[in-house]
C-alpha positions as CSV (number, residue, x, y, z in Angstrom):
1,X,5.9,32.5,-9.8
2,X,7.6,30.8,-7.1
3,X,10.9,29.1,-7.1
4,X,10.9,25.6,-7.7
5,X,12.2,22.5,-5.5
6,X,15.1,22.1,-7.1
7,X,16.3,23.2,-10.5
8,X,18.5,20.7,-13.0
9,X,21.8,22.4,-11.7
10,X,21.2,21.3,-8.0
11,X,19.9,18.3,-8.8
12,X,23.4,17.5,-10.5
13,X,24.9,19.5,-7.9
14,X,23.7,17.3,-5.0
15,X,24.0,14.1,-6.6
16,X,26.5,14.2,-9.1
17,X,24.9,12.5,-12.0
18,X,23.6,13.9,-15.2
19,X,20.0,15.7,-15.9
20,X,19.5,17.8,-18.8
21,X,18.9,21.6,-18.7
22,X,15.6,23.4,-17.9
23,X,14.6,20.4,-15.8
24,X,12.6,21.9,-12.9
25,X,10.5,20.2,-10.1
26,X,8.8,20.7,-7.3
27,X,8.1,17.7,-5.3
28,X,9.8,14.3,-5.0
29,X,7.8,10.8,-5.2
30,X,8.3,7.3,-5.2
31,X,5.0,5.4,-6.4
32,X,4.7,6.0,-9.9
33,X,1.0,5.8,-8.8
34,X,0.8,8.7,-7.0
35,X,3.1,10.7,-9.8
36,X,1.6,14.5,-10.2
37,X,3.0,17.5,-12.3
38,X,6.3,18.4,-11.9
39,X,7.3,15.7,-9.7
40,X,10.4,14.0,-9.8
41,X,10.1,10.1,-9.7
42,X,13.0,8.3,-7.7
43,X,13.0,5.0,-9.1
44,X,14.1,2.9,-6.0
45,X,14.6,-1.0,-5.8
46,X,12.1,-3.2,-3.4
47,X,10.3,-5.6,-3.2
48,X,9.4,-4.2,-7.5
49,X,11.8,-2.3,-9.4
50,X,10.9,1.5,-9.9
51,X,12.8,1.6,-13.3
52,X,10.0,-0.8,-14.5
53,X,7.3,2.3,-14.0
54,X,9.2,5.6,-14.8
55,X,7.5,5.6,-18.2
56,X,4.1,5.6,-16.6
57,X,5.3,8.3,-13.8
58,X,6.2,10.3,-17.2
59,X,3.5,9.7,-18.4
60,X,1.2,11.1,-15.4
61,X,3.4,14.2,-15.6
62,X,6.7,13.4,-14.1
63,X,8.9,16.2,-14.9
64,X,11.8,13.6,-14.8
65,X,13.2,10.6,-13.5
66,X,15.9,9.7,-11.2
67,X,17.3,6.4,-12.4
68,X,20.6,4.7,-12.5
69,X,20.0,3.3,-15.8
70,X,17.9,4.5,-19.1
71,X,14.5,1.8,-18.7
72,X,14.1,0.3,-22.0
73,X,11.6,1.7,-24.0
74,X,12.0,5.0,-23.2
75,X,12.1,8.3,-25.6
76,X,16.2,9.7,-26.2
77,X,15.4,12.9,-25.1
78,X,13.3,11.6,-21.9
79,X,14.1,13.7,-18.7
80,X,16.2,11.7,-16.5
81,X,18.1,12.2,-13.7
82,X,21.1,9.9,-14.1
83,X,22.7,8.4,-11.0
84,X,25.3,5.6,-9.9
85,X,22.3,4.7,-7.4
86,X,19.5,5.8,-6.9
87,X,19.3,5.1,-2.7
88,X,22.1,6.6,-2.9
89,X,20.7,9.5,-4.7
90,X,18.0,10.1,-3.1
91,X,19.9,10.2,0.7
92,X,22.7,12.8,-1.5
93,X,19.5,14.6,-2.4
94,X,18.2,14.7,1.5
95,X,21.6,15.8,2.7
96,X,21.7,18.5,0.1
97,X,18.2,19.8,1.3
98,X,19.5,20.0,5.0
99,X,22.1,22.0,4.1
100,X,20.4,24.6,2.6
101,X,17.3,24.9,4.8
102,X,16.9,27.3,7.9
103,X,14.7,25.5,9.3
104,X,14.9,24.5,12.9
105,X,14.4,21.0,12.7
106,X,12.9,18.0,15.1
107,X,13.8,14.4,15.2
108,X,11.5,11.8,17.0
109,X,12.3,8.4,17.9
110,X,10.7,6.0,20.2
111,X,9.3,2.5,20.3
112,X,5.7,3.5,20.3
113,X,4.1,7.3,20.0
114,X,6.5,8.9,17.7
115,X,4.2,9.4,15.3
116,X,1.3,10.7,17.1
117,X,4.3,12.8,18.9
118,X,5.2,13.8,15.2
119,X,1.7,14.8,14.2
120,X,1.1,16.8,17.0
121,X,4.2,18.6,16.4
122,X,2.9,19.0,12.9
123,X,0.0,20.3,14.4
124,X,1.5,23.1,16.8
125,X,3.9,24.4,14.7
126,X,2.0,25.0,11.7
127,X,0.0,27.4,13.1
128,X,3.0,29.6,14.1
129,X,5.3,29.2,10.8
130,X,5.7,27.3,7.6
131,X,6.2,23.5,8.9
132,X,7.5,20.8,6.6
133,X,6.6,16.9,8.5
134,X,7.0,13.2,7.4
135,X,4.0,11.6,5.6
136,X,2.6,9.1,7.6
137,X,6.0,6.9,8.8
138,X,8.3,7.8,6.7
139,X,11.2,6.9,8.9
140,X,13.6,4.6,7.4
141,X,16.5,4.6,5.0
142,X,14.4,6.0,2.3
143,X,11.9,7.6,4.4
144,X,13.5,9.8,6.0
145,X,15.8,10.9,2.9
146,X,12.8,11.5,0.6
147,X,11.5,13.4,3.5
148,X,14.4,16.0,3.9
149,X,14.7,16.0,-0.2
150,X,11.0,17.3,-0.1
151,X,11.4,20.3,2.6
152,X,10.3,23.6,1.0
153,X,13.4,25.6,0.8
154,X,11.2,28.4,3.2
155,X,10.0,25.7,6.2
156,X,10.7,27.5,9.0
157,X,10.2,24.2,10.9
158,X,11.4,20.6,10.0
159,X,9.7,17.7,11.9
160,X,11.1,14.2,11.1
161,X,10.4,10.6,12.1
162,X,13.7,7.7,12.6
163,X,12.7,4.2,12.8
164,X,14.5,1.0,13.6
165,X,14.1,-2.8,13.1
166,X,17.9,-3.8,14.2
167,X,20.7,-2.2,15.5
168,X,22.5,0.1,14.0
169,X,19.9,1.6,12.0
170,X,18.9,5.0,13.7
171,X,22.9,6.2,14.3
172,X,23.3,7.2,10.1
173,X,19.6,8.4,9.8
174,X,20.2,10.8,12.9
175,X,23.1,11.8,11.0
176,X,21.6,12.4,8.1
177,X,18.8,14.8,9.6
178,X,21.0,16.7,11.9
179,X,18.2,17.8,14.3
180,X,18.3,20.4,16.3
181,X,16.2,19.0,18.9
182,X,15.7,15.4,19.4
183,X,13.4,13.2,21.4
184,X,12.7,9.4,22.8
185,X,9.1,9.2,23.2
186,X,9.4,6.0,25.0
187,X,11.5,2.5,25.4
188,X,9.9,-0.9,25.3
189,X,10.2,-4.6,24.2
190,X,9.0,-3.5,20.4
191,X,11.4,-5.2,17.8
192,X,12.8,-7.2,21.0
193,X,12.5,-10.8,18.7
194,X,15.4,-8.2,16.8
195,X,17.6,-6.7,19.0
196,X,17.7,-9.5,22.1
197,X,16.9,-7.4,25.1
198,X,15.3,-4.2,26.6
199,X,18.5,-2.2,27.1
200,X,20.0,-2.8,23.7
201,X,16.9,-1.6,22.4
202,X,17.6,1.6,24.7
203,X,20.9,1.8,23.5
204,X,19.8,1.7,19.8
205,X,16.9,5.1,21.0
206,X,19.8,6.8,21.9
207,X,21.9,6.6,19.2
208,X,20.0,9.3,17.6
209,X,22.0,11.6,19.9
210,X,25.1,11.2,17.1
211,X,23.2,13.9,15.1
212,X,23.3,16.4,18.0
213,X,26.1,18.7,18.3
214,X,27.0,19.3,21.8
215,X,25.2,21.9,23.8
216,X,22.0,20.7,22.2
217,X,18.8,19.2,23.9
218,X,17.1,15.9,23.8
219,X,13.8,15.5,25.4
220,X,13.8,12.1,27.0
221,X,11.2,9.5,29.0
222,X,11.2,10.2,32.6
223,X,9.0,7.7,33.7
224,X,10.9,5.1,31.3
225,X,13.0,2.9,33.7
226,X,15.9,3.4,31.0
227,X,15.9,6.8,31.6
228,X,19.0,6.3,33.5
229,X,20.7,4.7,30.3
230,X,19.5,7.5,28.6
231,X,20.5,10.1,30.3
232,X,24.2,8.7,31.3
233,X,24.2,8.5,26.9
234,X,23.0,12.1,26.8
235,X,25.3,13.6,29.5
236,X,28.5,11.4,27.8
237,X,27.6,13.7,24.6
238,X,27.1,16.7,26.2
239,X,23.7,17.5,25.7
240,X,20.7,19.2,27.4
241,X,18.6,16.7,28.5
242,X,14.8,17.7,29.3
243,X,13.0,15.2,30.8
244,X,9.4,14.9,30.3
245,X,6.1,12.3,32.1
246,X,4.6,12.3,35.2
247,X,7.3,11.8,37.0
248,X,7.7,14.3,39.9
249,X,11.8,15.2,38.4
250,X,10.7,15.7,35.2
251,X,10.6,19.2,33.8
252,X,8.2,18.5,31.6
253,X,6.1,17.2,33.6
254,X,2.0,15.7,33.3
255,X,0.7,16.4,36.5
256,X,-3.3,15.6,35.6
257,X,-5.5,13.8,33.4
258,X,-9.2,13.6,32.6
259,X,-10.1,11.5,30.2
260,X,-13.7,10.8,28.9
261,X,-15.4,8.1,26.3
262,X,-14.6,10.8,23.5
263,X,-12.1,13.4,24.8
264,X,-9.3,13.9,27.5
265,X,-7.8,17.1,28.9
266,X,-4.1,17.1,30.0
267,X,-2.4,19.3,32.5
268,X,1.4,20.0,31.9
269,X,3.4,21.9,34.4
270,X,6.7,23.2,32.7
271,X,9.2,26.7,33.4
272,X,6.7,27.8,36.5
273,X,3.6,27.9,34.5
274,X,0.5,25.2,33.9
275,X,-0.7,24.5,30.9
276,X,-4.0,22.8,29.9
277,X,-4.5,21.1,26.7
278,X,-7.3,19.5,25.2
279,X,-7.0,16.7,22.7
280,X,-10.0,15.1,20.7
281,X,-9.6,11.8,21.2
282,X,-9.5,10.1,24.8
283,X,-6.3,8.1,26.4
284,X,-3.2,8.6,28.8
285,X,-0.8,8.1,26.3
286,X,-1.7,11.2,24.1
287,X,-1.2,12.9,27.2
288,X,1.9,11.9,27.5
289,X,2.5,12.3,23.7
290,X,1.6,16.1,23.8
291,X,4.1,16.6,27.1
292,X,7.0,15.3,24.7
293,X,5.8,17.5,22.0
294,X,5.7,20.5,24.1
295,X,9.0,19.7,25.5
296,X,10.4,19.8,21.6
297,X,8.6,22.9,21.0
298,X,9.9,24.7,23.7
299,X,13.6,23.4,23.2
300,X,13.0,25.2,19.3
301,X,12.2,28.4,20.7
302,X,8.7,28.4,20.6
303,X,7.1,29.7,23.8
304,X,5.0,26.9,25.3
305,X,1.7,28.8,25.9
306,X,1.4,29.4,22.2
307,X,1.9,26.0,21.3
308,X,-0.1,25.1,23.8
309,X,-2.9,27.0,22.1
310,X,-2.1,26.0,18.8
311,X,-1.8,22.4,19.6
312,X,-5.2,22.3,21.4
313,X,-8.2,20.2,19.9
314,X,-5.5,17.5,18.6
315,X,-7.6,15.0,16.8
316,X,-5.1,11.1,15.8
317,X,-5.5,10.4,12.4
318,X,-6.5,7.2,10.5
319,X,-4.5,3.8,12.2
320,X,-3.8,5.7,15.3
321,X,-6.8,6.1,17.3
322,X,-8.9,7.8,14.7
323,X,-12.7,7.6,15.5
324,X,-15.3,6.5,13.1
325,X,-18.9,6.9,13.3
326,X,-20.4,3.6,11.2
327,X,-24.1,4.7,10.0
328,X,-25.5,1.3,10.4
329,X,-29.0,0.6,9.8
330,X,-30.6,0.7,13.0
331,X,-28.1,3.3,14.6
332,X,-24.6,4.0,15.0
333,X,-21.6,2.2,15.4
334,X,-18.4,3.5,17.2
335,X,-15.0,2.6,15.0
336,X,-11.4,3.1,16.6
337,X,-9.2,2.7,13.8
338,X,-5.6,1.9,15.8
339,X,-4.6,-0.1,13.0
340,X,-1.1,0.9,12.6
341,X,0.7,-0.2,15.9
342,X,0.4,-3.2,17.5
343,X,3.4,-3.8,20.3
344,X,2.9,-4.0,23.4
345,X,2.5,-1.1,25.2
346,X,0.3,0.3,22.5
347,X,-1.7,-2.8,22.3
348,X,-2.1,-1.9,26.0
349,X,-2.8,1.9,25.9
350,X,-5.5,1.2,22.8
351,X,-7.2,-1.3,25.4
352,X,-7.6,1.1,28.2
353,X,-9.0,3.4,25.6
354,X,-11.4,1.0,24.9
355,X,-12.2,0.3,28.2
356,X,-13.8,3.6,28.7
357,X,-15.7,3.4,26.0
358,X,-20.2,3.2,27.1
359,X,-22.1,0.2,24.6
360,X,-20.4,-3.2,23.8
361,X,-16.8,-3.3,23.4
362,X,-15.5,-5.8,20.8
363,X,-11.5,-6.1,20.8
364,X,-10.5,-7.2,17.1
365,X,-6.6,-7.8,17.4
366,X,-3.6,-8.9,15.5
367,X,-0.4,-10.3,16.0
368,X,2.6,-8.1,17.4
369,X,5.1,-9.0,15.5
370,X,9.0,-8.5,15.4
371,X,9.1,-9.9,19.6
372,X,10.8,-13.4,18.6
373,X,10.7,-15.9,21.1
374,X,9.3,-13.4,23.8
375,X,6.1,-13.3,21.6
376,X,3.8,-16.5,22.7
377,X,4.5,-14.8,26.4
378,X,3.5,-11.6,25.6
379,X,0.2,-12.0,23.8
380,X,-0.7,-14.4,26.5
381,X,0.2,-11.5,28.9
382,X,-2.4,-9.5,27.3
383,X,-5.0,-11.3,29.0
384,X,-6.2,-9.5,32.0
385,X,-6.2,-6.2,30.1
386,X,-8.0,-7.6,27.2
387,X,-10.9,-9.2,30.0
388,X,-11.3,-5.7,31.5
389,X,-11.6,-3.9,28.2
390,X,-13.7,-5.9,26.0
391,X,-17.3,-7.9,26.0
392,X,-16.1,-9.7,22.4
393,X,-12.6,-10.3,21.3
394,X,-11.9,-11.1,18.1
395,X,-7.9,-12.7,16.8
396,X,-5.7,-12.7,13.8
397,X,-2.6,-14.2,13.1
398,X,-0.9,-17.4,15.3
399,X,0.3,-15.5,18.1
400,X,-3.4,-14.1,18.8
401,X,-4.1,-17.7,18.7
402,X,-3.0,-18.3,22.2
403,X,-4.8,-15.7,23.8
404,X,-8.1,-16.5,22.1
405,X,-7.6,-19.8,23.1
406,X,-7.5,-18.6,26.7
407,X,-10.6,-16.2,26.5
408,X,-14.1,-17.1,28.1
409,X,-16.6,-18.9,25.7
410,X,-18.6,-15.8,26.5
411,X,-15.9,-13.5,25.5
412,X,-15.3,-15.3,22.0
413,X,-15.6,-13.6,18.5
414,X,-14.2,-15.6,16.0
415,X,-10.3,-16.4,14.9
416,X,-8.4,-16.5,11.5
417,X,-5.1,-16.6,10.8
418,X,-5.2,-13.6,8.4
419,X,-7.0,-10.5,8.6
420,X,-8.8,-11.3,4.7
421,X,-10.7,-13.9,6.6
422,X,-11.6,-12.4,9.8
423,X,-12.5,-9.0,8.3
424,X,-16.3,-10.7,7.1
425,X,-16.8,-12.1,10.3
426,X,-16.5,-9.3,12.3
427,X,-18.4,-6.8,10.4
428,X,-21.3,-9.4,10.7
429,X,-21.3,-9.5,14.2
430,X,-21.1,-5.3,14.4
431,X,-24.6,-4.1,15.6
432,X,-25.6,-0.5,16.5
433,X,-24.5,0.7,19.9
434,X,-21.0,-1.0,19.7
435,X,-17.4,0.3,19.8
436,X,-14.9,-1.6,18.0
437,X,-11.4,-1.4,18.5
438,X,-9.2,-2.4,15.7
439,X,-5.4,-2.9,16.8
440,X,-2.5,-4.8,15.9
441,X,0.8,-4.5,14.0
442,X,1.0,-3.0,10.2
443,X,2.1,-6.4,9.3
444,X,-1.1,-8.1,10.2
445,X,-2.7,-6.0,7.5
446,X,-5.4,-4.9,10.2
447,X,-6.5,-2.4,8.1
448,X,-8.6,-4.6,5.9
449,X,-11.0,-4.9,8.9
450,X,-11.1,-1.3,8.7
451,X,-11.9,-1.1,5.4
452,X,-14.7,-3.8,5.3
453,X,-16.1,-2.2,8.6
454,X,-16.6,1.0,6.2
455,X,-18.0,-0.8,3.1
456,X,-20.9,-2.2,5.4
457,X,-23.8,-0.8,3.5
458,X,-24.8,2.8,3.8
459,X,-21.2,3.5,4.4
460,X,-18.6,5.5,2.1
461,X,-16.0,2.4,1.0
């Protein structure tokens, strides 16, 4: 039988309330609807109160309960993990897990492409050892923590995601994970309505340098023209820096790329030798995605020729690029599901993607959010790359507004201020032979034109 998560004498151990004995679990959730046997249930405060479900995430086989108060209703001799907090808790529980794992451990931070840099990562290293990964974005304050809390006491490797919205928020996560390796995938105007300007949003990337001992390395953006920023930060602290892009001084270095309607093959020059990688899904930025990866890799100790090899075939998942085939009557539809990201240069790389793409190209974008008064100006900028990528272009939310307002007659799909009402629209107007891309930020729920695109009929909901 194997060894479980965490027993009820680290649980107290690590967090310093009260569980009772014999408690045992072996994973670690927070949506009582997702509960499954044996998992503990952190009941964490947002936008709903998790106390309110922990007798329903008992009831779906919660093996207990980490609260910082007994919910109402609730059996005396119901398992629970008592805390003064349950944040709190959780983060003491994450900390607890990094200090007892072996694992060699990876932090990635950027403004766009750290999780695609995460998943690939994820992708490599679990063919050559046991590799524990955040689920989907798990990179905040409670992200990240219930991502270290969950590590298999055996991973041999530890991949982990730190986001920001404002300043000062990637310095205690960094902290917290205590990566051996870290990496910037990129810096750009994302969250710049937040933090004011370019460089403070630099300065904020590189803050996750605080939770690298000295002597360490961090795998930073050659092309990036922070780099400089960067690397003064990196050099101040004492660390290895490797840089990586197709820059000619970077050591990691993309020095080709094909890329096709469905495919693209990258060439990577690093330590002498050439690598070629193939990824399943077409676009420069994955390139440059899987030339920060390797540079990760290699800084853990893994030689680059097997990750290479073990990376290879890389396909992005659902909301980053994914491809869809739509069985429409008649023929087939093409679906890029970029749903997930929607600043800037994202916006921009999921455009050229499009671009390449044979049939009609319909664009079906939503607001990037978090730029504050540098928004109008950059959806407006979108423009000439949105003329050269698409035959119909499609808009959601008031910032898209603008730029629809600009477009051709021609060019025009439809516009709504929220995705509910556009989602209709557009899978009306999707006929066989089309590629659709679907792009914008979380926040413009651009997912629910995903999801109507696949309940067109003859299609799995």
């Amino acid at each position: 039988m194997s060894e479980p998560l965490w027993t009820a004498a680290e649980l107290r151990d690590a967090t310093g309330g009260t569980c009772p004995d014999g408690v045992t679990v072996d994973s670690i959730g927070i949506d009582s609807r997702a509960t499954g046997l044996g998992e503990l249930f952190v009941a964490l405060r947002d936008a709903r109160d998790g106390h309110d479900f922990v007798s329903d995430a008992l009831r779906r086989g919660a093996a207990a309960a980490m609260v910082d108060h007994a919910p109402q209703g609730l059996k005396g001799n119901a398992p629970l993990l008592q805390v003064a907090d349950t944040l709190q808790g959780l983060a003491a529980l994450g900390t607890a897990s990094r200090a007892r794992s072996r694992a060699r451990i990876a932090a990635i931070t950027g403004s766009v492409g750290k999780t695609t840099t995460k998943e690939m990562l994820r992708h490599g290293l679990s063919g050559l050892g046991r590799t524990h990964a955040a689920v989907a974005s798990f990179n905040n304050h409670w992200g990240l923590p219930l991502t270290l809390a969950r590590m298999p006491r055996d991973a041999q490797y530890g991949v982990l995601e730190i986001g920001m919205n404002h300043r000062g928020e990637i310095a205690p996560l960094a902290k917290l994970a205590r990566p051996h390796v870290a990496a910037i995938t990129t810096v750009e105007p994302a969250h710049i309505g937040h933090l004011g300007k370019i460089e403070e949003i630099a300065e904020e990337k590189a803050d996750i340098m605080q939770g690298l001992e000295q002597g360490s390395v961090v795998v930073l953006p050659r092309d990036s023209a922070m780099y400089p920023r960067l690397q003064a930060r990196a050099r101040a602290s004492g660390l290895t820096i490797r840089g990586f892009g197709a820059h000619a001084d970077a050591e990691v270095r993309l020095v080709d790329y094909k890329g096709g309607a469905e495919s693209g093959q990258a060439t990577i020059h690093f330590a002498g030798t050439t690598h070629r990688l193939q990824i399943a899904a077409p676009g420069r930025h994955l390139a440059l995605n899987a030339t920060a990866a390797l540079g990760v890799a290699a800084a853990l100790g893994i030689d680059p020729a097997a990750f290479v090899a073990a990376l290879d075939g890389f396909r992005p998942g659902a909301g980053r690029g994914g491809r869809v085939r739509l069985h429409l009557a008649g023929g087939e539809a093409l679906l890029i599901d970029d749903s997930y990201n929607g600043q800037p240069p994202a916006m921009r790389a999921g455009l050229g993607v499009l671009a390449a793409q044979p049939g009609r190209r319909i664009a079906v974008l939503g607001d990037m959010l978090e730029l504050g008064e540098y928004g109008p100006a950059l959806h407006a900028g979108l423009l000439p790359d949105v003329l050269a990528a698409a035959d119909l272009i499609f808009c959601c939310g008031p910032l898209m507004r603008g730029l629809y307002d600009a477009l051709p007659e021609s060019r025009r799909g439809a516009q709504a201020e929220h995705s509910d009402a556009l989602a209709p629209l557009v899978a009306a107007a999707v006929r066989p032979g089309d590629v659709i891309l679907v792009k914008g930020s979380l926040g413009s729920r651009m997912a629910v034109i995903v999801r109507a695109l696949a309940a067109r009929e003859g299609l799995p909901a």
